[in-house]
N, C-alpha and C positions, 0 to 999 in steps of 0.2 A: 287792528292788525299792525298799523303804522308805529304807535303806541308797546304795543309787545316785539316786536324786531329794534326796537331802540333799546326796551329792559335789557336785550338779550345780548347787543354788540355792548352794553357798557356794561352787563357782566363778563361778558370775554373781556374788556379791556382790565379788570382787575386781577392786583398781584396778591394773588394770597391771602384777599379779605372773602370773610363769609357772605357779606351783603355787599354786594356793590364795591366805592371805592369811598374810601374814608378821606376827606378832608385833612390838608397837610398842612397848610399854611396859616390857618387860624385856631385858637382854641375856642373850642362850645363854650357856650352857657354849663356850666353844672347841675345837671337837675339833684336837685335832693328834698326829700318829706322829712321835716325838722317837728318832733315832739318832743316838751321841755321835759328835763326829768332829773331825778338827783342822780341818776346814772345811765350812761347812753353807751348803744349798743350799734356799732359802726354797719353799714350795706354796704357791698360795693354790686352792683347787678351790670346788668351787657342788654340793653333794654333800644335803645338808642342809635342808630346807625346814621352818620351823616355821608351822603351820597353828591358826589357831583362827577360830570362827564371831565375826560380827562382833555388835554390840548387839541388834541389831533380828531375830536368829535366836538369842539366848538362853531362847528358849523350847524349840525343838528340846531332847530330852532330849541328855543329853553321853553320848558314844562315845567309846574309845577313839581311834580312827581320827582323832575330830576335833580334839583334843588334844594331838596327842603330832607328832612329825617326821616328816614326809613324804621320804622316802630314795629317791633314783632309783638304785637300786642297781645298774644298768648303769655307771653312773660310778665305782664302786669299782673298775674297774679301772684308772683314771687314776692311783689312788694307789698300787695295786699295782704296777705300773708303773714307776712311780718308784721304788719300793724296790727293783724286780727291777735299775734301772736302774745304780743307784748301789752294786747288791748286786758287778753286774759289773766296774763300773769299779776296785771297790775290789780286785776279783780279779786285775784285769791288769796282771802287775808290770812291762810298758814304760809303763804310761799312770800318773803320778803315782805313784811309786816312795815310799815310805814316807813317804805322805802319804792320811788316811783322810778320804772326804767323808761327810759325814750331810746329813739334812733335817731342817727343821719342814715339817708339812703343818696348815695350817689353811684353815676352814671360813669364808667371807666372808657368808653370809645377805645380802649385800648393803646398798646402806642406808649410813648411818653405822658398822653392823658391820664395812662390808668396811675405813674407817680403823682401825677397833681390831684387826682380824686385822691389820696391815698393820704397824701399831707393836712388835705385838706380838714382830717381824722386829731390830725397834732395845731391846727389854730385856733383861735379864739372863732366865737361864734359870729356868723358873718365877715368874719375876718380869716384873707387868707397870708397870715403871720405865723408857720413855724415856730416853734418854741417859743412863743414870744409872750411870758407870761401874765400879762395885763389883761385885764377886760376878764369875761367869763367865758371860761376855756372849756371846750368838751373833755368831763368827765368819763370818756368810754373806757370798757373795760373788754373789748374784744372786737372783732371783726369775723359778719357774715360774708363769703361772697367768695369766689362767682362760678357763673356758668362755665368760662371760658379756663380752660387749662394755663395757658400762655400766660392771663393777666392775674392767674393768682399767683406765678413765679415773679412776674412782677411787683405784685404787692408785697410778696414777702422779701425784698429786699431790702426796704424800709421798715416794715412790719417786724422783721428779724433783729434789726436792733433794739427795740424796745422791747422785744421777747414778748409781744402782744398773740395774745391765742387767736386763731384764723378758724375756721370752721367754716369747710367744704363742702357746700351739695351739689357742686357740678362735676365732674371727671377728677379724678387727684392729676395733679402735672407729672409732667416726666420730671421723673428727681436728677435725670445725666448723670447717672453713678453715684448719686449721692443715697443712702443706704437710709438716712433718718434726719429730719426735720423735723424739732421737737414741739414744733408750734405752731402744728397743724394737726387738727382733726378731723376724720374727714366724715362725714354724715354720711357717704353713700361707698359701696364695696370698691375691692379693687379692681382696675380691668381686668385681670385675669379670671376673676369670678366670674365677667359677664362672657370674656372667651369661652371656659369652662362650660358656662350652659347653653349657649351656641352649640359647642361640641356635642352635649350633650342631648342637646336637641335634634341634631341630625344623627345622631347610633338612633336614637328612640325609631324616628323616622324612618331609619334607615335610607336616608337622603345622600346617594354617595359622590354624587356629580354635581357640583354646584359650582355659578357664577360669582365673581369676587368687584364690587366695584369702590374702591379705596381712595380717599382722599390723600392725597402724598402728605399733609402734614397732619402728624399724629400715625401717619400710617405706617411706621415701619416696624412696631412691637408687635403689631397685629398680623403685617405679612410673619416677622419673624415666628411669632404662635400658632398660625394657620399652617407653616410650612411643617412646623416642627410637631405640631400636636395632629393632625388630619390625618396625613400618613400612616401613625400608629394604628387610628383607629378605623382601615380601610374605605377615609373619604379622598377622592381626588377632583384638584382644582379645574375646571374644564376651560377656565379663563379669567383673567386675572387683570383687570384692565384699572389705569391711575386716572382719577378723576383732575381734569387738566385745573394745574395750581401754580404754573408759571405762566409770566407774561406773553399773553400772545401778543405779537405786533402787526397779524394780520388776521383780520376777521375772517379772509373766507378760509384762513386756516382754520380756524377755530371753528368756525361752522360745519367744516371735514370733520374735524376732532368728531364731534357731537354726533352729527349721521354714520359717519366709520362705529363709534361706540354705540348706539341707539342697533345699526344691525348685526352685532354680535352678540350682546345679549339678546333680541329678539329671535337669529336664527340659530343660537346653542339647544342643545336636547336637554340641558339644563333645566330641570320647574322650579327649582330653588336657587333665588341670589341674594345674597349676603351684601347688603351697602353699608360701609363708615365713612359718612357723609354727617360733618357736624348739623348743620343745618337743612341735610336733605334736597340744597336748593340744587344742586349739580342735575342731580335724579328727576326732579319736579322739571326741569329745563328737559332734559331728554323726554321724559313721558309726556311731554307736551308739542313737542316734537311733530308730530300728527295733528295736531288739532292748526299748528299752522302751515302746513301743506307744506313742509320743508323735504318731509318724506311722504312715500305715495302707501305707505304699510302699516296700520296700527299696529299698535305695540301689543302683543300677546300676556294673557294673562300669567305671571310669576307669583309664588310665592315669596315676598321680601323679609328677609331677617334683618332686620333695621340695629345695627351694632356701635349704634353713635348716642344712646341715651340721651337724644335730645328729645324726641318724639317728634309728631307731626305740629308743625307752627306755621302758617302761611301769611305771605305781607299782605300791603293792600290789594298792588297791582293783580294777586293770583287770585282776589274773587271769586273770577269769572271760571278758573281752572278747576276742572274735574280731578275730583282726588278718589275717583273709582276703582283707577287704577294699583291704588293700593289698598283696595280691599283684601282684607284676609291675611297683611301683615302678619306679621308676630316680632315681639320685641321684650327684651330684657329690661327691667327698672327697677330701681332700688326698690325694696319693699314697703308700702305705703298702708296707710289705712285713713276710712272716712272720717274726718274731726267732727263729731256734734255740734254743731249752733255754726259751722263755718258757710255752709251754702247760705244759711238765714242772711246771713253777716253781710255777703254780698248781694240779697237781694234786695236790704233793706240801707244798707248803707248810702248816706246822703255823700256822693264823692266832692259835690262841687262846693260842699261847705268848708272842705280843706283846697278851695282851688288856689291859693294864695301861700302855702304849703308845701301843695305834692306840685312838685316841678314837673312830674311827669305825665298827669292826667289833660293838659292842652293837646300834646303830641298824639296819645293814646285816645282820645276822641276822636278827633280829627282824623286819624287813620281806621278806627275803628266803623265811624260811623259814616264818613263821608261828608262832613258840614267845616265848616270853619267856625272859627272865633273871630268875631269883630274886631279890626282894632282902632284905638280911640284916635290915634294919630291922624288915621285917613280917613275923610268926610264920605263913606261911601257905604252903601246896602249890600253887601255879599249877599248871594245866594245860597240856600244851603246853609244856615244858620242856626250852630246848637247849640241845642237848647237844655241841654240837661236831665232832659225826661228819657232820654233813650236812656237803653235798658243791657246790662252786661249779657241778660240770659237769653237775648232776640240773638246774639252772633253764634253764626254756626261754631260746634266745635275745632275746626283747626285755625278758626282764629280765638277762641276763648271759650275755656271749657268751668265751667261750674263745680264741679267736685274735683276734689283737690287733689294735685298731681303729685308722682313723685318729688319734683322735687322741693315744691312748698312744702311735700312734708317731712322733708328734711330739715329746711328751714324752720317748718316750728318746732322741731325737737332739737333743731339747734340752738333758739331763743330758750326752750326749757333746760335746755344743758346749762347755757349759764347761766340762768334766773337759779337754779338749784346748785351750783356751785359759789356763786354767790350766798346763799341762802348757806350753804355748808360753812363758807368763812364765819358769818353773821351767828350760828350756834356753835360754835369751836372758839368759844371764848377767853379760855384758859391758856389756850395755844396763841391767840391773838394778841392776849394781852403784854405776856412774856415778850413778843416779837415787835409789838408797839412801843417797849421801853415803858411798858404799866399802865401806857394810858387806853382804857374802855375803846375797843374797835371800833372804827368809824370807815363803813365800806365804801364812801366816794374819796377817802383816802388809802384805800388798799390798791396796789398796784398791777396792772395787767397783767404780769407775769410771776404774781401770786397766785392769779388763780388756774396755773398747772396742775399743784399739788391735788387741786382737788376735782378740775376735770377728769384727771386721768383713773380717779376712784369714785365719782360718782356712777350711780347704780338709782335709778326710779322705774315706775311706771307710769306712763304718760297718762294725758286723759282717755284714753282709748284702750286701758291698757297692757299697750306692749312696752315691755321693759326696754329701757335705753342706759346703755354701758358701753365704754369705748376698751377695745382691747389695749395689748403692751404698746404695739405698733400706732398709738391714738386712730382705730379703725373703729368704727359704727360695728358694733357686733349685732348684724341685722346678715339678711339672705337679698333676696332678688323676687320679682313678681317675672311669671311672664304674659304679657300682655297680648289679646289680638284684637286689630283696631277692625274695627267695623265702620264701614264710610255709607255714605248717603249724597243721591244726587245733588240736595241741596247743603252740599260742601257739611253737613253734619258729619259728628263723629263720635264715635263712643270707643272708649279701652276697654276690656273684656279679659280680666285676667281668668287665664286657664292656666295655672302652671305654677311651681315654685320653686329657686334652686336656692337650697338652706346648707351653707359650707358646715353646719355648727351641729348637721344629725347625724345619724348613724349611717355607717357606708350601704349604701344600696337606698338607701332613703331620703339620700341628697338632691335628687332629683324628681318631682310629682308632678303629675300630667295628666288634665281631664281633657282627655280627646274629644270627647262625644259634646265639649263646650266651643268646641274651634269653629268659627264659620271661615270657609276657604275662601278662594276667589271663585267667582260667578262659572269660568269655564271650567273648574272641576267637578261641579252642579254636586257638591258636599259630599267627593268622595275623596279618601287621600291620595295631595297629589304626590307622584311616583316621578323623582329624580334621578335616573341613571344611564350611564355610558351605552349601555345593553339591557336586554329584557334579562328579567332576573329567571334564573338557568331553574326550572324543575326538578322535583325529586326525581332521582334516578340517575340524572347527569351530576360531570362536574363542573366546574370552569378551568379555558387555559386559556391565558394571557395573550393578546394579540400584540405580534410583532409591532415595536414602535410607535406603543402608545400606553400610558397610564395604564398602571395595574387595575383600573375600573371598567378596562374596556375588555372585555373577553370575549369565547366563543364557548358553547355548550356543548358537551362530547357525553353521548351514555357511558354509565359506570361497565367496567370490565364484567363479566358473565360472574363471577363471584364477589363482587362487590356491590356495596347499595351506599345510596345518600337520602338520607331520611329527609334530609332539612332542604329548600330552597337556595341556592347561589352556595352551594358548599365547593370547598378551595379542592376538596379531592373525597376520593370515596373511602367508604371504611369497610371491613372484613363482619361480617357476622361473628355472633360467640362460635364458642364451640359447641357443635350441636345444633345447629341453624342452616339456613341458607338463603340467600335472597329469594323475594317472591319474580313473579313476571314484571311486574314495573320497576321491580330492584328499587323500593323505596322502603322497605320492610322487611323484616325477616321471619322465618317460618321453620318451625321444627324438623329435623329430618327424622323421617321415619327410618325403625333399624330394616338392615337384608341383607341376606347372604342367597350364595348361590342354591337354589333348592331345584327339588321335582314341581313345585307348583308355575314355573317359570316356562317359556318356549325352549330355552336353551337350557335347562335343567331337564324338562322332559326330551328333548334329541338325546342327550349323552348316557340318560338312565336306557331311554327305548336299545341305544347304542350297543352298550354294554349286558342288559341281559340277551340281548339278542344274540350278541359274541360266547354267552356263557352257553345259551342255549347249544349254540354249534358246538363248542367244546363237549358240553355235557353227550349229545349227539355222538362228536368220533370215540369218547371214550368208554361209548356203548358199542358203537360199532367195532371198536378193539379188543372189550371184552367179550364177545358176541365169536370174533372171530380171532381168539386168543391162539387158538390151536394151528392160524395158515402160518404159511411160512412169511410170509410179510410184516407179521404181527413179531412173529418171534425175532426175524432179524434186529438185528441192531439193539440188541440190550432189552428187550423186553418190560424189564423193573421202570428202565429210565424214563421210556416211554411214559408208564401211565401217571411217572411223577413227574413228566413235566405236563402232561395235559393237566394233574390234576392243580398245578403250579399254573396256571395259566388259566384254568377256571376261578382258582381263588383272586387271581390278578383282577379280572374282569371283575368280579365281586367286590372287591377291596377298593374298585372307583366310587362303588356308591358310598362309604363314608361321607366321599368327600361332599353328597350332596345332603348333608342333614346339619343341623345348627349348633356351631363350634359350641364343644364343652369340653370342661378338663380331660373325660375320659376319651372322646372324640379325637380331639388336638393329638394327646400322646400315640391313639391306636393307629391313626393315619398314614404319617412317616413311618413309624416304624413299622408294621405289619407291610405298606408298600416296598420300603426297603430290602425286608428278609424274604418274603416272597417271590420278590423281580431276583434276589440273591441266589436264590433257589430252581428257578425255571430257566435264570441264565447259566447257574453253574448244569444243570443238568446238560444243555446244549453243549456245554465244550466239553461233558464227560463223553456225549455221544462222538464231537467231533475226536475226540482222543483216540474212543475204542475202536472208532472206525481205522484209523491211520493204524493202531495198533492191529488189528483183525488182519488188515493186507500185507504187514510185516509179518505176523505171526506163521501166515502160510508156506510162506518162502521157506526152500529147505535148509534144516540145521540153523534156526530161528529161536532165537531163547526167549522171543516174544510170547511163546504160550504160555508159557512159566506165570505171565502177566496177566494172563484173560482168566477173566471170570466175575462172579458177583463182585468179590468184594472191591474189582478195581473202578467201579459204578462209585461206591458205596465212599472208597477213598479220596473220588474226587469233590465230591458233592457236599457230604457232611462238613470236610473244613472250611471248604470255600463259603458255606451257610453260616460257619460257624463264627468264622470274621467279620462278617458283616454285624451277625448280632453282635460280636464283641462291639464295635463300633456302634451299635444302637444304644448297648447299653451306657458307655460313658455317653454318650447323649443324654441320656434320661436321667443319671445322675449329675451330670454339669449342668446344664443350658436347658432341660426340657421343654418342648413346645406348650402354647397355653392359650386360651381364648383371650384373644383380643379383637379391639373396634379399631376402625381405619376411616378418620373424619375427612379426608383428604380428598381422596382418589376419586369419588362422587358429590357431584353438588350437594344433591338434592337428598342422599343415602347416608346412612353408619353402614359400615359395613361390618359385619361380623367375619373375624376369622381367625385362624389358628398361625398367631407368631410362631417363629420357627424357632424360637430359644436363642438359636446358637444357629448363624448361616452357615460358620465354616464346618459344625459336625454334618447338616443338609448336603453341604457340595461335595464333605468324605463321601458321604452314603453314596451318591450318583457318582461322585469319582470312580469310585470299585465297581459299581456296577458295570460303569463304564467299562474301567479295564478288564472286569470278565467278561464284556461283550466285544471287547478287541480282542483278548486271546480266543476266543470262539473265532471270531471272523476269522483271523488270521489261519487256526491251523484250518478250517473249514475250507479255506481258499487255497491252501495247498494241497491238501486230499480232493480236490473237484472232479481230477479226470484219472482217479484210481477207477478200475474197469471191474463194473459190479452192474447189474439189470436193476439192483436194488440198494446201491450206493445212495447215503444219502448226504454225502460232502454237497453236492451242485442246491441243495435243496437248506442245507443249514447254512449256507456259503449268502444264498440270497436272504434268507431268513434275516440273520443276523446283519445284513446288509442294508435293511430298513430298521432294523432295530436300531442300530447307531445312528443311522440318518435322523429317524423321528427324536432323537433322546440329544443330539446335536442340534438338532433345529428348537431343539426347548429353549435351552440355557437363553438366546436371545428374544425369545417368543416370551419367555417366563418375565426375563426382566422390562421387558418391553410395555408389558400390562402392567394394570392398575387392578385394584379390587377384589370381585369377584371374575373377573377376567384371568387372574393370575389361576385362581381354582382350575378355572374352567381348560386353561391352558395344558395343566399336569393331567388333570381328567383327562383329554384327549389322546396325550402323548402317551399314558398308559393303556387303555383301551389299542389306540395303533400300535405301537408296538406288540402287544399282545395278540391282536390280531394276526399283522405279520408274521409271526413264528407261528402262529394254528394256522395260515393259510399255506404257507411255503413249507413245512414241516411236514404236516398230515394233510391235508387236501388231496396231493397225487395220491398218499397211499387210501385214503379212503376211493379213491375215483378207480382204483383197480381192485380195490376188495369188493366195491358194489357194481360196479360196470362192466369191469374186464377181468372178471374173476379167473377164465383161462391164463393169468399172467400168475396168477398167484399160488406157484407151484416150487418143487424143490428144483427143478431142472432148469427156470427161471434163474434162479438163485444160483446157481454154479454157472451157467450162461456166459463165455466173455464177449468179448465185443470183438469183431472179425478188424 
């Protein structure tokens, strides 16, 4: 414990280094693996880390550990790699035929270091002399390297004057506005490709709320493309926290730091966090957090998006650390494949027979294995003493993994890149020789920045093969793996690619994803995990945004009674076609069955029972009128008029039922119009009655030219014209606008309605206008004749008639427009039945009630009768 709180203040005490703190005042040894060759191929790797405590923790006793080099010895296989690589090239007698490549591989520490490894490329051998052309000078004709961003902006300073080709398998640098650097190529995609399938991996998922934990350097393209590309695609950031990169000057601030961030990721609704963490070490420090009681709360299981393509590498000191907690990763990597005879290679490979060579395999033991090297100087038995027999394939995977990772296999298709560029000079003979001044090409004299012309056009396929060509841009025209790591108690590990993002396929197919290959983390027990603000809203509902917070957070509302959402978390609800209507969960839609108003209904059979019932009555007094044709009650008042308007008034009753049978063209037309002329008819007879009345009591009066008036035909003069306008008015109806079957999808969910358009509303509202106004000049003269003095007067009796008439045929117009549907039917149905009613109750009822009941009234002496 003592041991791990010291790693951990003199990681806080560093400014901006990935390990530890980098030694300032002295320069390292160089480590480099030197094989002689007639042309050598430059490493620069990031393998190395020298580590000491800063002033103000020189009180701390001194440790080995804190002293000496911090080796991430998962990276030795970069360098193996490269030896396997160059091991082969040299084997295959079509590819550079009796011409043998070597390497330098040196160590950059970074820094001003990484210029002096870098030079160290332009000396004689063993010798570090700059241009200094004496002795035997390295012959290279390129440079592999490195992992780190920063130090290949550094090499390419120097690197750039000699227009020496660089070949990149670590991250490309930030260019700082610079648009093209023509002497570099980079083995692995650009970051945006690995953004892109991030992105692309959380739509799949539909992962909308996710944690962000970012290294501040390097990080600000990345906030910048998360802010700008997530949004679009309805992902919002739940938290966003910078992996601390400046100097702290007080540890128990920095200890704050770490439990303030360690409980915000843990207590976010977040399941998925995204880290760009070069070396993971920030993260690995927080999830370990727990195991030394700094906090009282394990760390809950997350899904991690690991967006720093380093992969997982751990030092010595981390051992003993659980890397459970990243079970179930998922990570982007250049895309890779297994090289044949290269696992062989390292498990038969004799290392310590080049230990006098690889400068780096003392460091890389030692850290790997836990033993030391003896040294001759000091007269003493270490314990723990290697021996050489230990074994690369006994270390768990996150410190060295056996089958070859991305980025070694970069590196060996970068050794083929220019083992076949070179090879291209070496057969373009005629081109060589012209440019030699004639003389026969000699490739340890061809110059490094010759071989552009033909990196830029080389095109193979490797031993495995996938074809390797560098775009315009000098890019790897390759895609991306996506990787999920799979951990094990004993710090084992395995990559598990399930996925692939190819920029180079067709759209829609840029992205492939075997789910059913992803093992998750342990407390999802292998179902997917479900990242979001809110539970995701059901069919039926929609989402609405909650006040003062990311568009990810909402609340779920059912869709409106005519709307449905078929889909999950939809932004709003959609309308049915036409001819549909949502079902009861309103997540579906369902045919509407057609209907109109019929007799097979409740309310179709009331208004049919209604009306023949009314007819019946009528039909009834117009027996009883013909029956008792001869009293005088029958004969008063116009006798003709009478039985035309009863019989106008049984047809009225009659002519409802149209409206209960299933609109057709001939339907449609006979409906308005036959109610029209009919109601034209029973009304004009009412004001002929009221007329002849007013006229009958003038006519009496002495020396009265009123009699001159009385008779048939002044019935006959009121009636026919009055009938006759209204048809005229029916007819241009029927010839402009006539009415027609139509459906009405609207007015009922669940229903089509069938019904009869009206053509033309404004020739419908002439019709009722006139009727209207013949049922106001009835009322009116009706109500001025009321108390003419008659036993059988019947002004008081048309006065009230016609005084429901207007009322029921007034209370329509907003009744009518008020419905929907078959409602609207059912409205005029009514309004004609009542009014027709009204005029056969107020009309004839008294006089039936004296012709059957009180027949002694119904006499001539009655009838001349006045009133005292």
């Amino acid at each position: 414990m003592i041991l791990v709180l010291l790693l951990l203040l003199l990681h806080l005490s560093c400014n901006a280094q990935p390990i530890m703190c980098r030694i300032q005042d002295t320069i390292p040894i160089v480590h480099k693996c030197f094989q002689p060759g007639d042309l050598i191929i430059g490493g620069i790797t990031s393998l190395v880390f020298i580590s000491r405590v800063r002033e103000r923790f020189e009180e701390v006793p001194k440790n080995s550990a804190l002293g000496e080099p911090l080796v991430l010895i998962k990276y030795y296989q970069h360098i193996l790699t490269m030896i396997f690589a160059v091991k082969k090239t040299n084997e295959d007698l079509h590819l550079l035929p009796n011409i043998t490549l070597g390497f330098r591989i040196y160590e950059s520490y970074g820094g001003e270091y990484t210029y002096h490894a870098t030079m160290e490329l332009f000396s004689s051998q063993n010798r570090f002399i700059p241009n200094y052309n004496c002795g035997i000078l390295n012959k290279f004709k390129s440079v592999i390297g490195t992992l780190d961003p920063k130090i290949s902006i550094d090499m390419a300073d120097i690197l750039g004057i000699y227009k020496v080709p660089q070949l990149l398998y670590g991250p490309p640098p930030n260019m700082n506005g610079k648009t093209d650097i023509p002497f570099y190529y980079h083995m692995v995609p650009g970051e945006d490709l690995y953004f892109r399938g991030i992105l692309q991996l959380l739509v799949y998922f539909r992962w909308t709320w996710v944690g962000i934990l970012v290294k501040g350097d390097g990080g600000a393209k990345f906030e910048k493309l998360i802010f700008s590309w997530f949004s679009l695609h309805g992902i919002c950031i739940a938290f966003l926290e910078q992996l601390s990169t400046i100097y702290i000057s007080n540890v128990d601030d920095g200890l704050k730091w770490f439990v303030k961030t360690f409980h915000i990721f843990t207590n976010s609704k977040a399941n998925v966090m995204i880290i760009k963490d070069k070396y993971l070490l920030e993260l690995r420090w927080l999830l370990y957090l727990p195991e030394m009681e700094i906090v009282s709360i394990k760390a809950k299981d997350k899904v991690w998006i690991v967006a720093s393509q380093m992969g997982l590498a751990s030092f010595f000191y981390q051992k003993s650390w659980n890397i459970q907690v990243l079970h179930g990763a998922l990570s982007f990597a250049a895309y890779s494949n297994e090289v044949k005879g290269f696992q062989h290679f390292l498990e038969t490979r004799n290392h310590f027979s080049f230990f006098t060579q690889d400068g780096f395999i003392k460091d890389v033991w030692e850290h790997a294995f836990g033993c030391v090297f003896p040294d001759p100087s000091v007269n003493e038995d270490p314990e723990g003493i290697c021996t050489g027999k230990e074994k690369l394939e006994s270390l768990p995977g996150a410190f060295f993994e056996m089958m070859m990772t991305s980025h070694s296999y970069s590196i060996y298709n970068a050794v083929y890149a220019v083992a076949h560029a070179l090879h291209a000079i070496q057969m373009d003979q005629q081109l060589y020789t012209k440019r030699l001044s004639g003389r026969k090409p000699k490739l340890q004299d061809v110059q490094p920045w010759q071989l552009h012309f033909f990196l830029k056009r080389i095109a193979f396929n490797n031993s495995v093969g996938d074809e390797i060509s560098f775009d315009e841009k000098g890019e790897l025209v390759t895609g991306l793996d996506l990787e999920n790591w799979v951990t094990f108690p004993n710090q084992s590990f395995h990559r598990v690619k399930v996925g692939k993002m190819n920029p180079w396929a067709a759209e829609g197919q840029m992205f492939t994803i075997r789910e059913e290959a992803i093992t998750w983390p342990s407390t999802f027990n292998q179902t997917l995990p479900i990242s979001l603000c809110t539970e995701i809203c059901p069919t039926g509902n929609f989402k609405r945004k909650q006040e003062a917070k990311p568009f990810c957070c909402y609340d779920c509302h059912p869709c409106p009674k005519e709307k449905i959402s078929s889909q999950k978390d939809m932004d709003d609800c959609s309308n049915c076609p036409e001819g549909q209507y949502p079902n009861k969960n309103q997540d579906s839609c369902l045919p509407k069955r057609f209907s109109f108003l019929s007799i097979e209904e409740p309310m179709g059979i009331s208004l049919i029972i209604l009306a023949l019932f009314f007819s019946l009555c009528t039909t009834v007094v117009l027996a009883t009128f013909l029956k008792y044709h001869h009293t005088p009650i029958v004969k008063a008042n116009n006798q003709n008029l009478t039985y035309v308007l009863l019989i106008s008034l049984l047809l009225c009753f009659l002519c409802s039922l149209q409206f209960l049978v299933a609109p057709g063209n001939i339907i449609c037309l006979l409906r308005q119009i036959s109610f029209g002329i009919i109601f034209s008819v029973a009304v004009s007879s009412v004001l002929a009655k009221t007329i002849i009345v007013v006229l009958a009591f003038m006519a009496i009066k002495p020396g009265s030219r009123m009699r001159n008036w009385m008779g048939r035909g002044l019935a006959i003069s009121i009636v026919l014209p009055c009938s006759l306008i209204q048809g005229g008015i029916c007819m241009v109806w029927l010839f402009t606008f006539p009415p027609f079957p139509d459906i009405d999808t609207y007015s009922e969910i669940e229903e089509i309605i069938l019904h009869c358009n009206k053509g033309s509303s404004t020739m419908f509202y002439c019709v009722l206008g006139y009727m209207g106004f013949l049922a106001s000049a009835s009322f009116i003269v009706a109500f001025f004749s009321r108390k003419l003095p008659s036993s059988f007067n019947e002004a008081k009796c048309l006065t009230f008639s016609m005084l429901i008439f207007c009322s029921v045929w007034l209370s329509f117009i907003p009744s009518y427009l008020s419905t929907k549907g078959k409602y609207m039917v059912a409205v005029e149905i009514f309004s004609i039945i009542a009014s027709s009613a009204g005029l056969l109750v107020c009309i004839y009822f008294p006089k039936c009630y004296i012709i059957i009941l009180r027949p002694e009234l119904n006499n001539r002496e009655q009838l001349i009768k006045r009133k005292s």
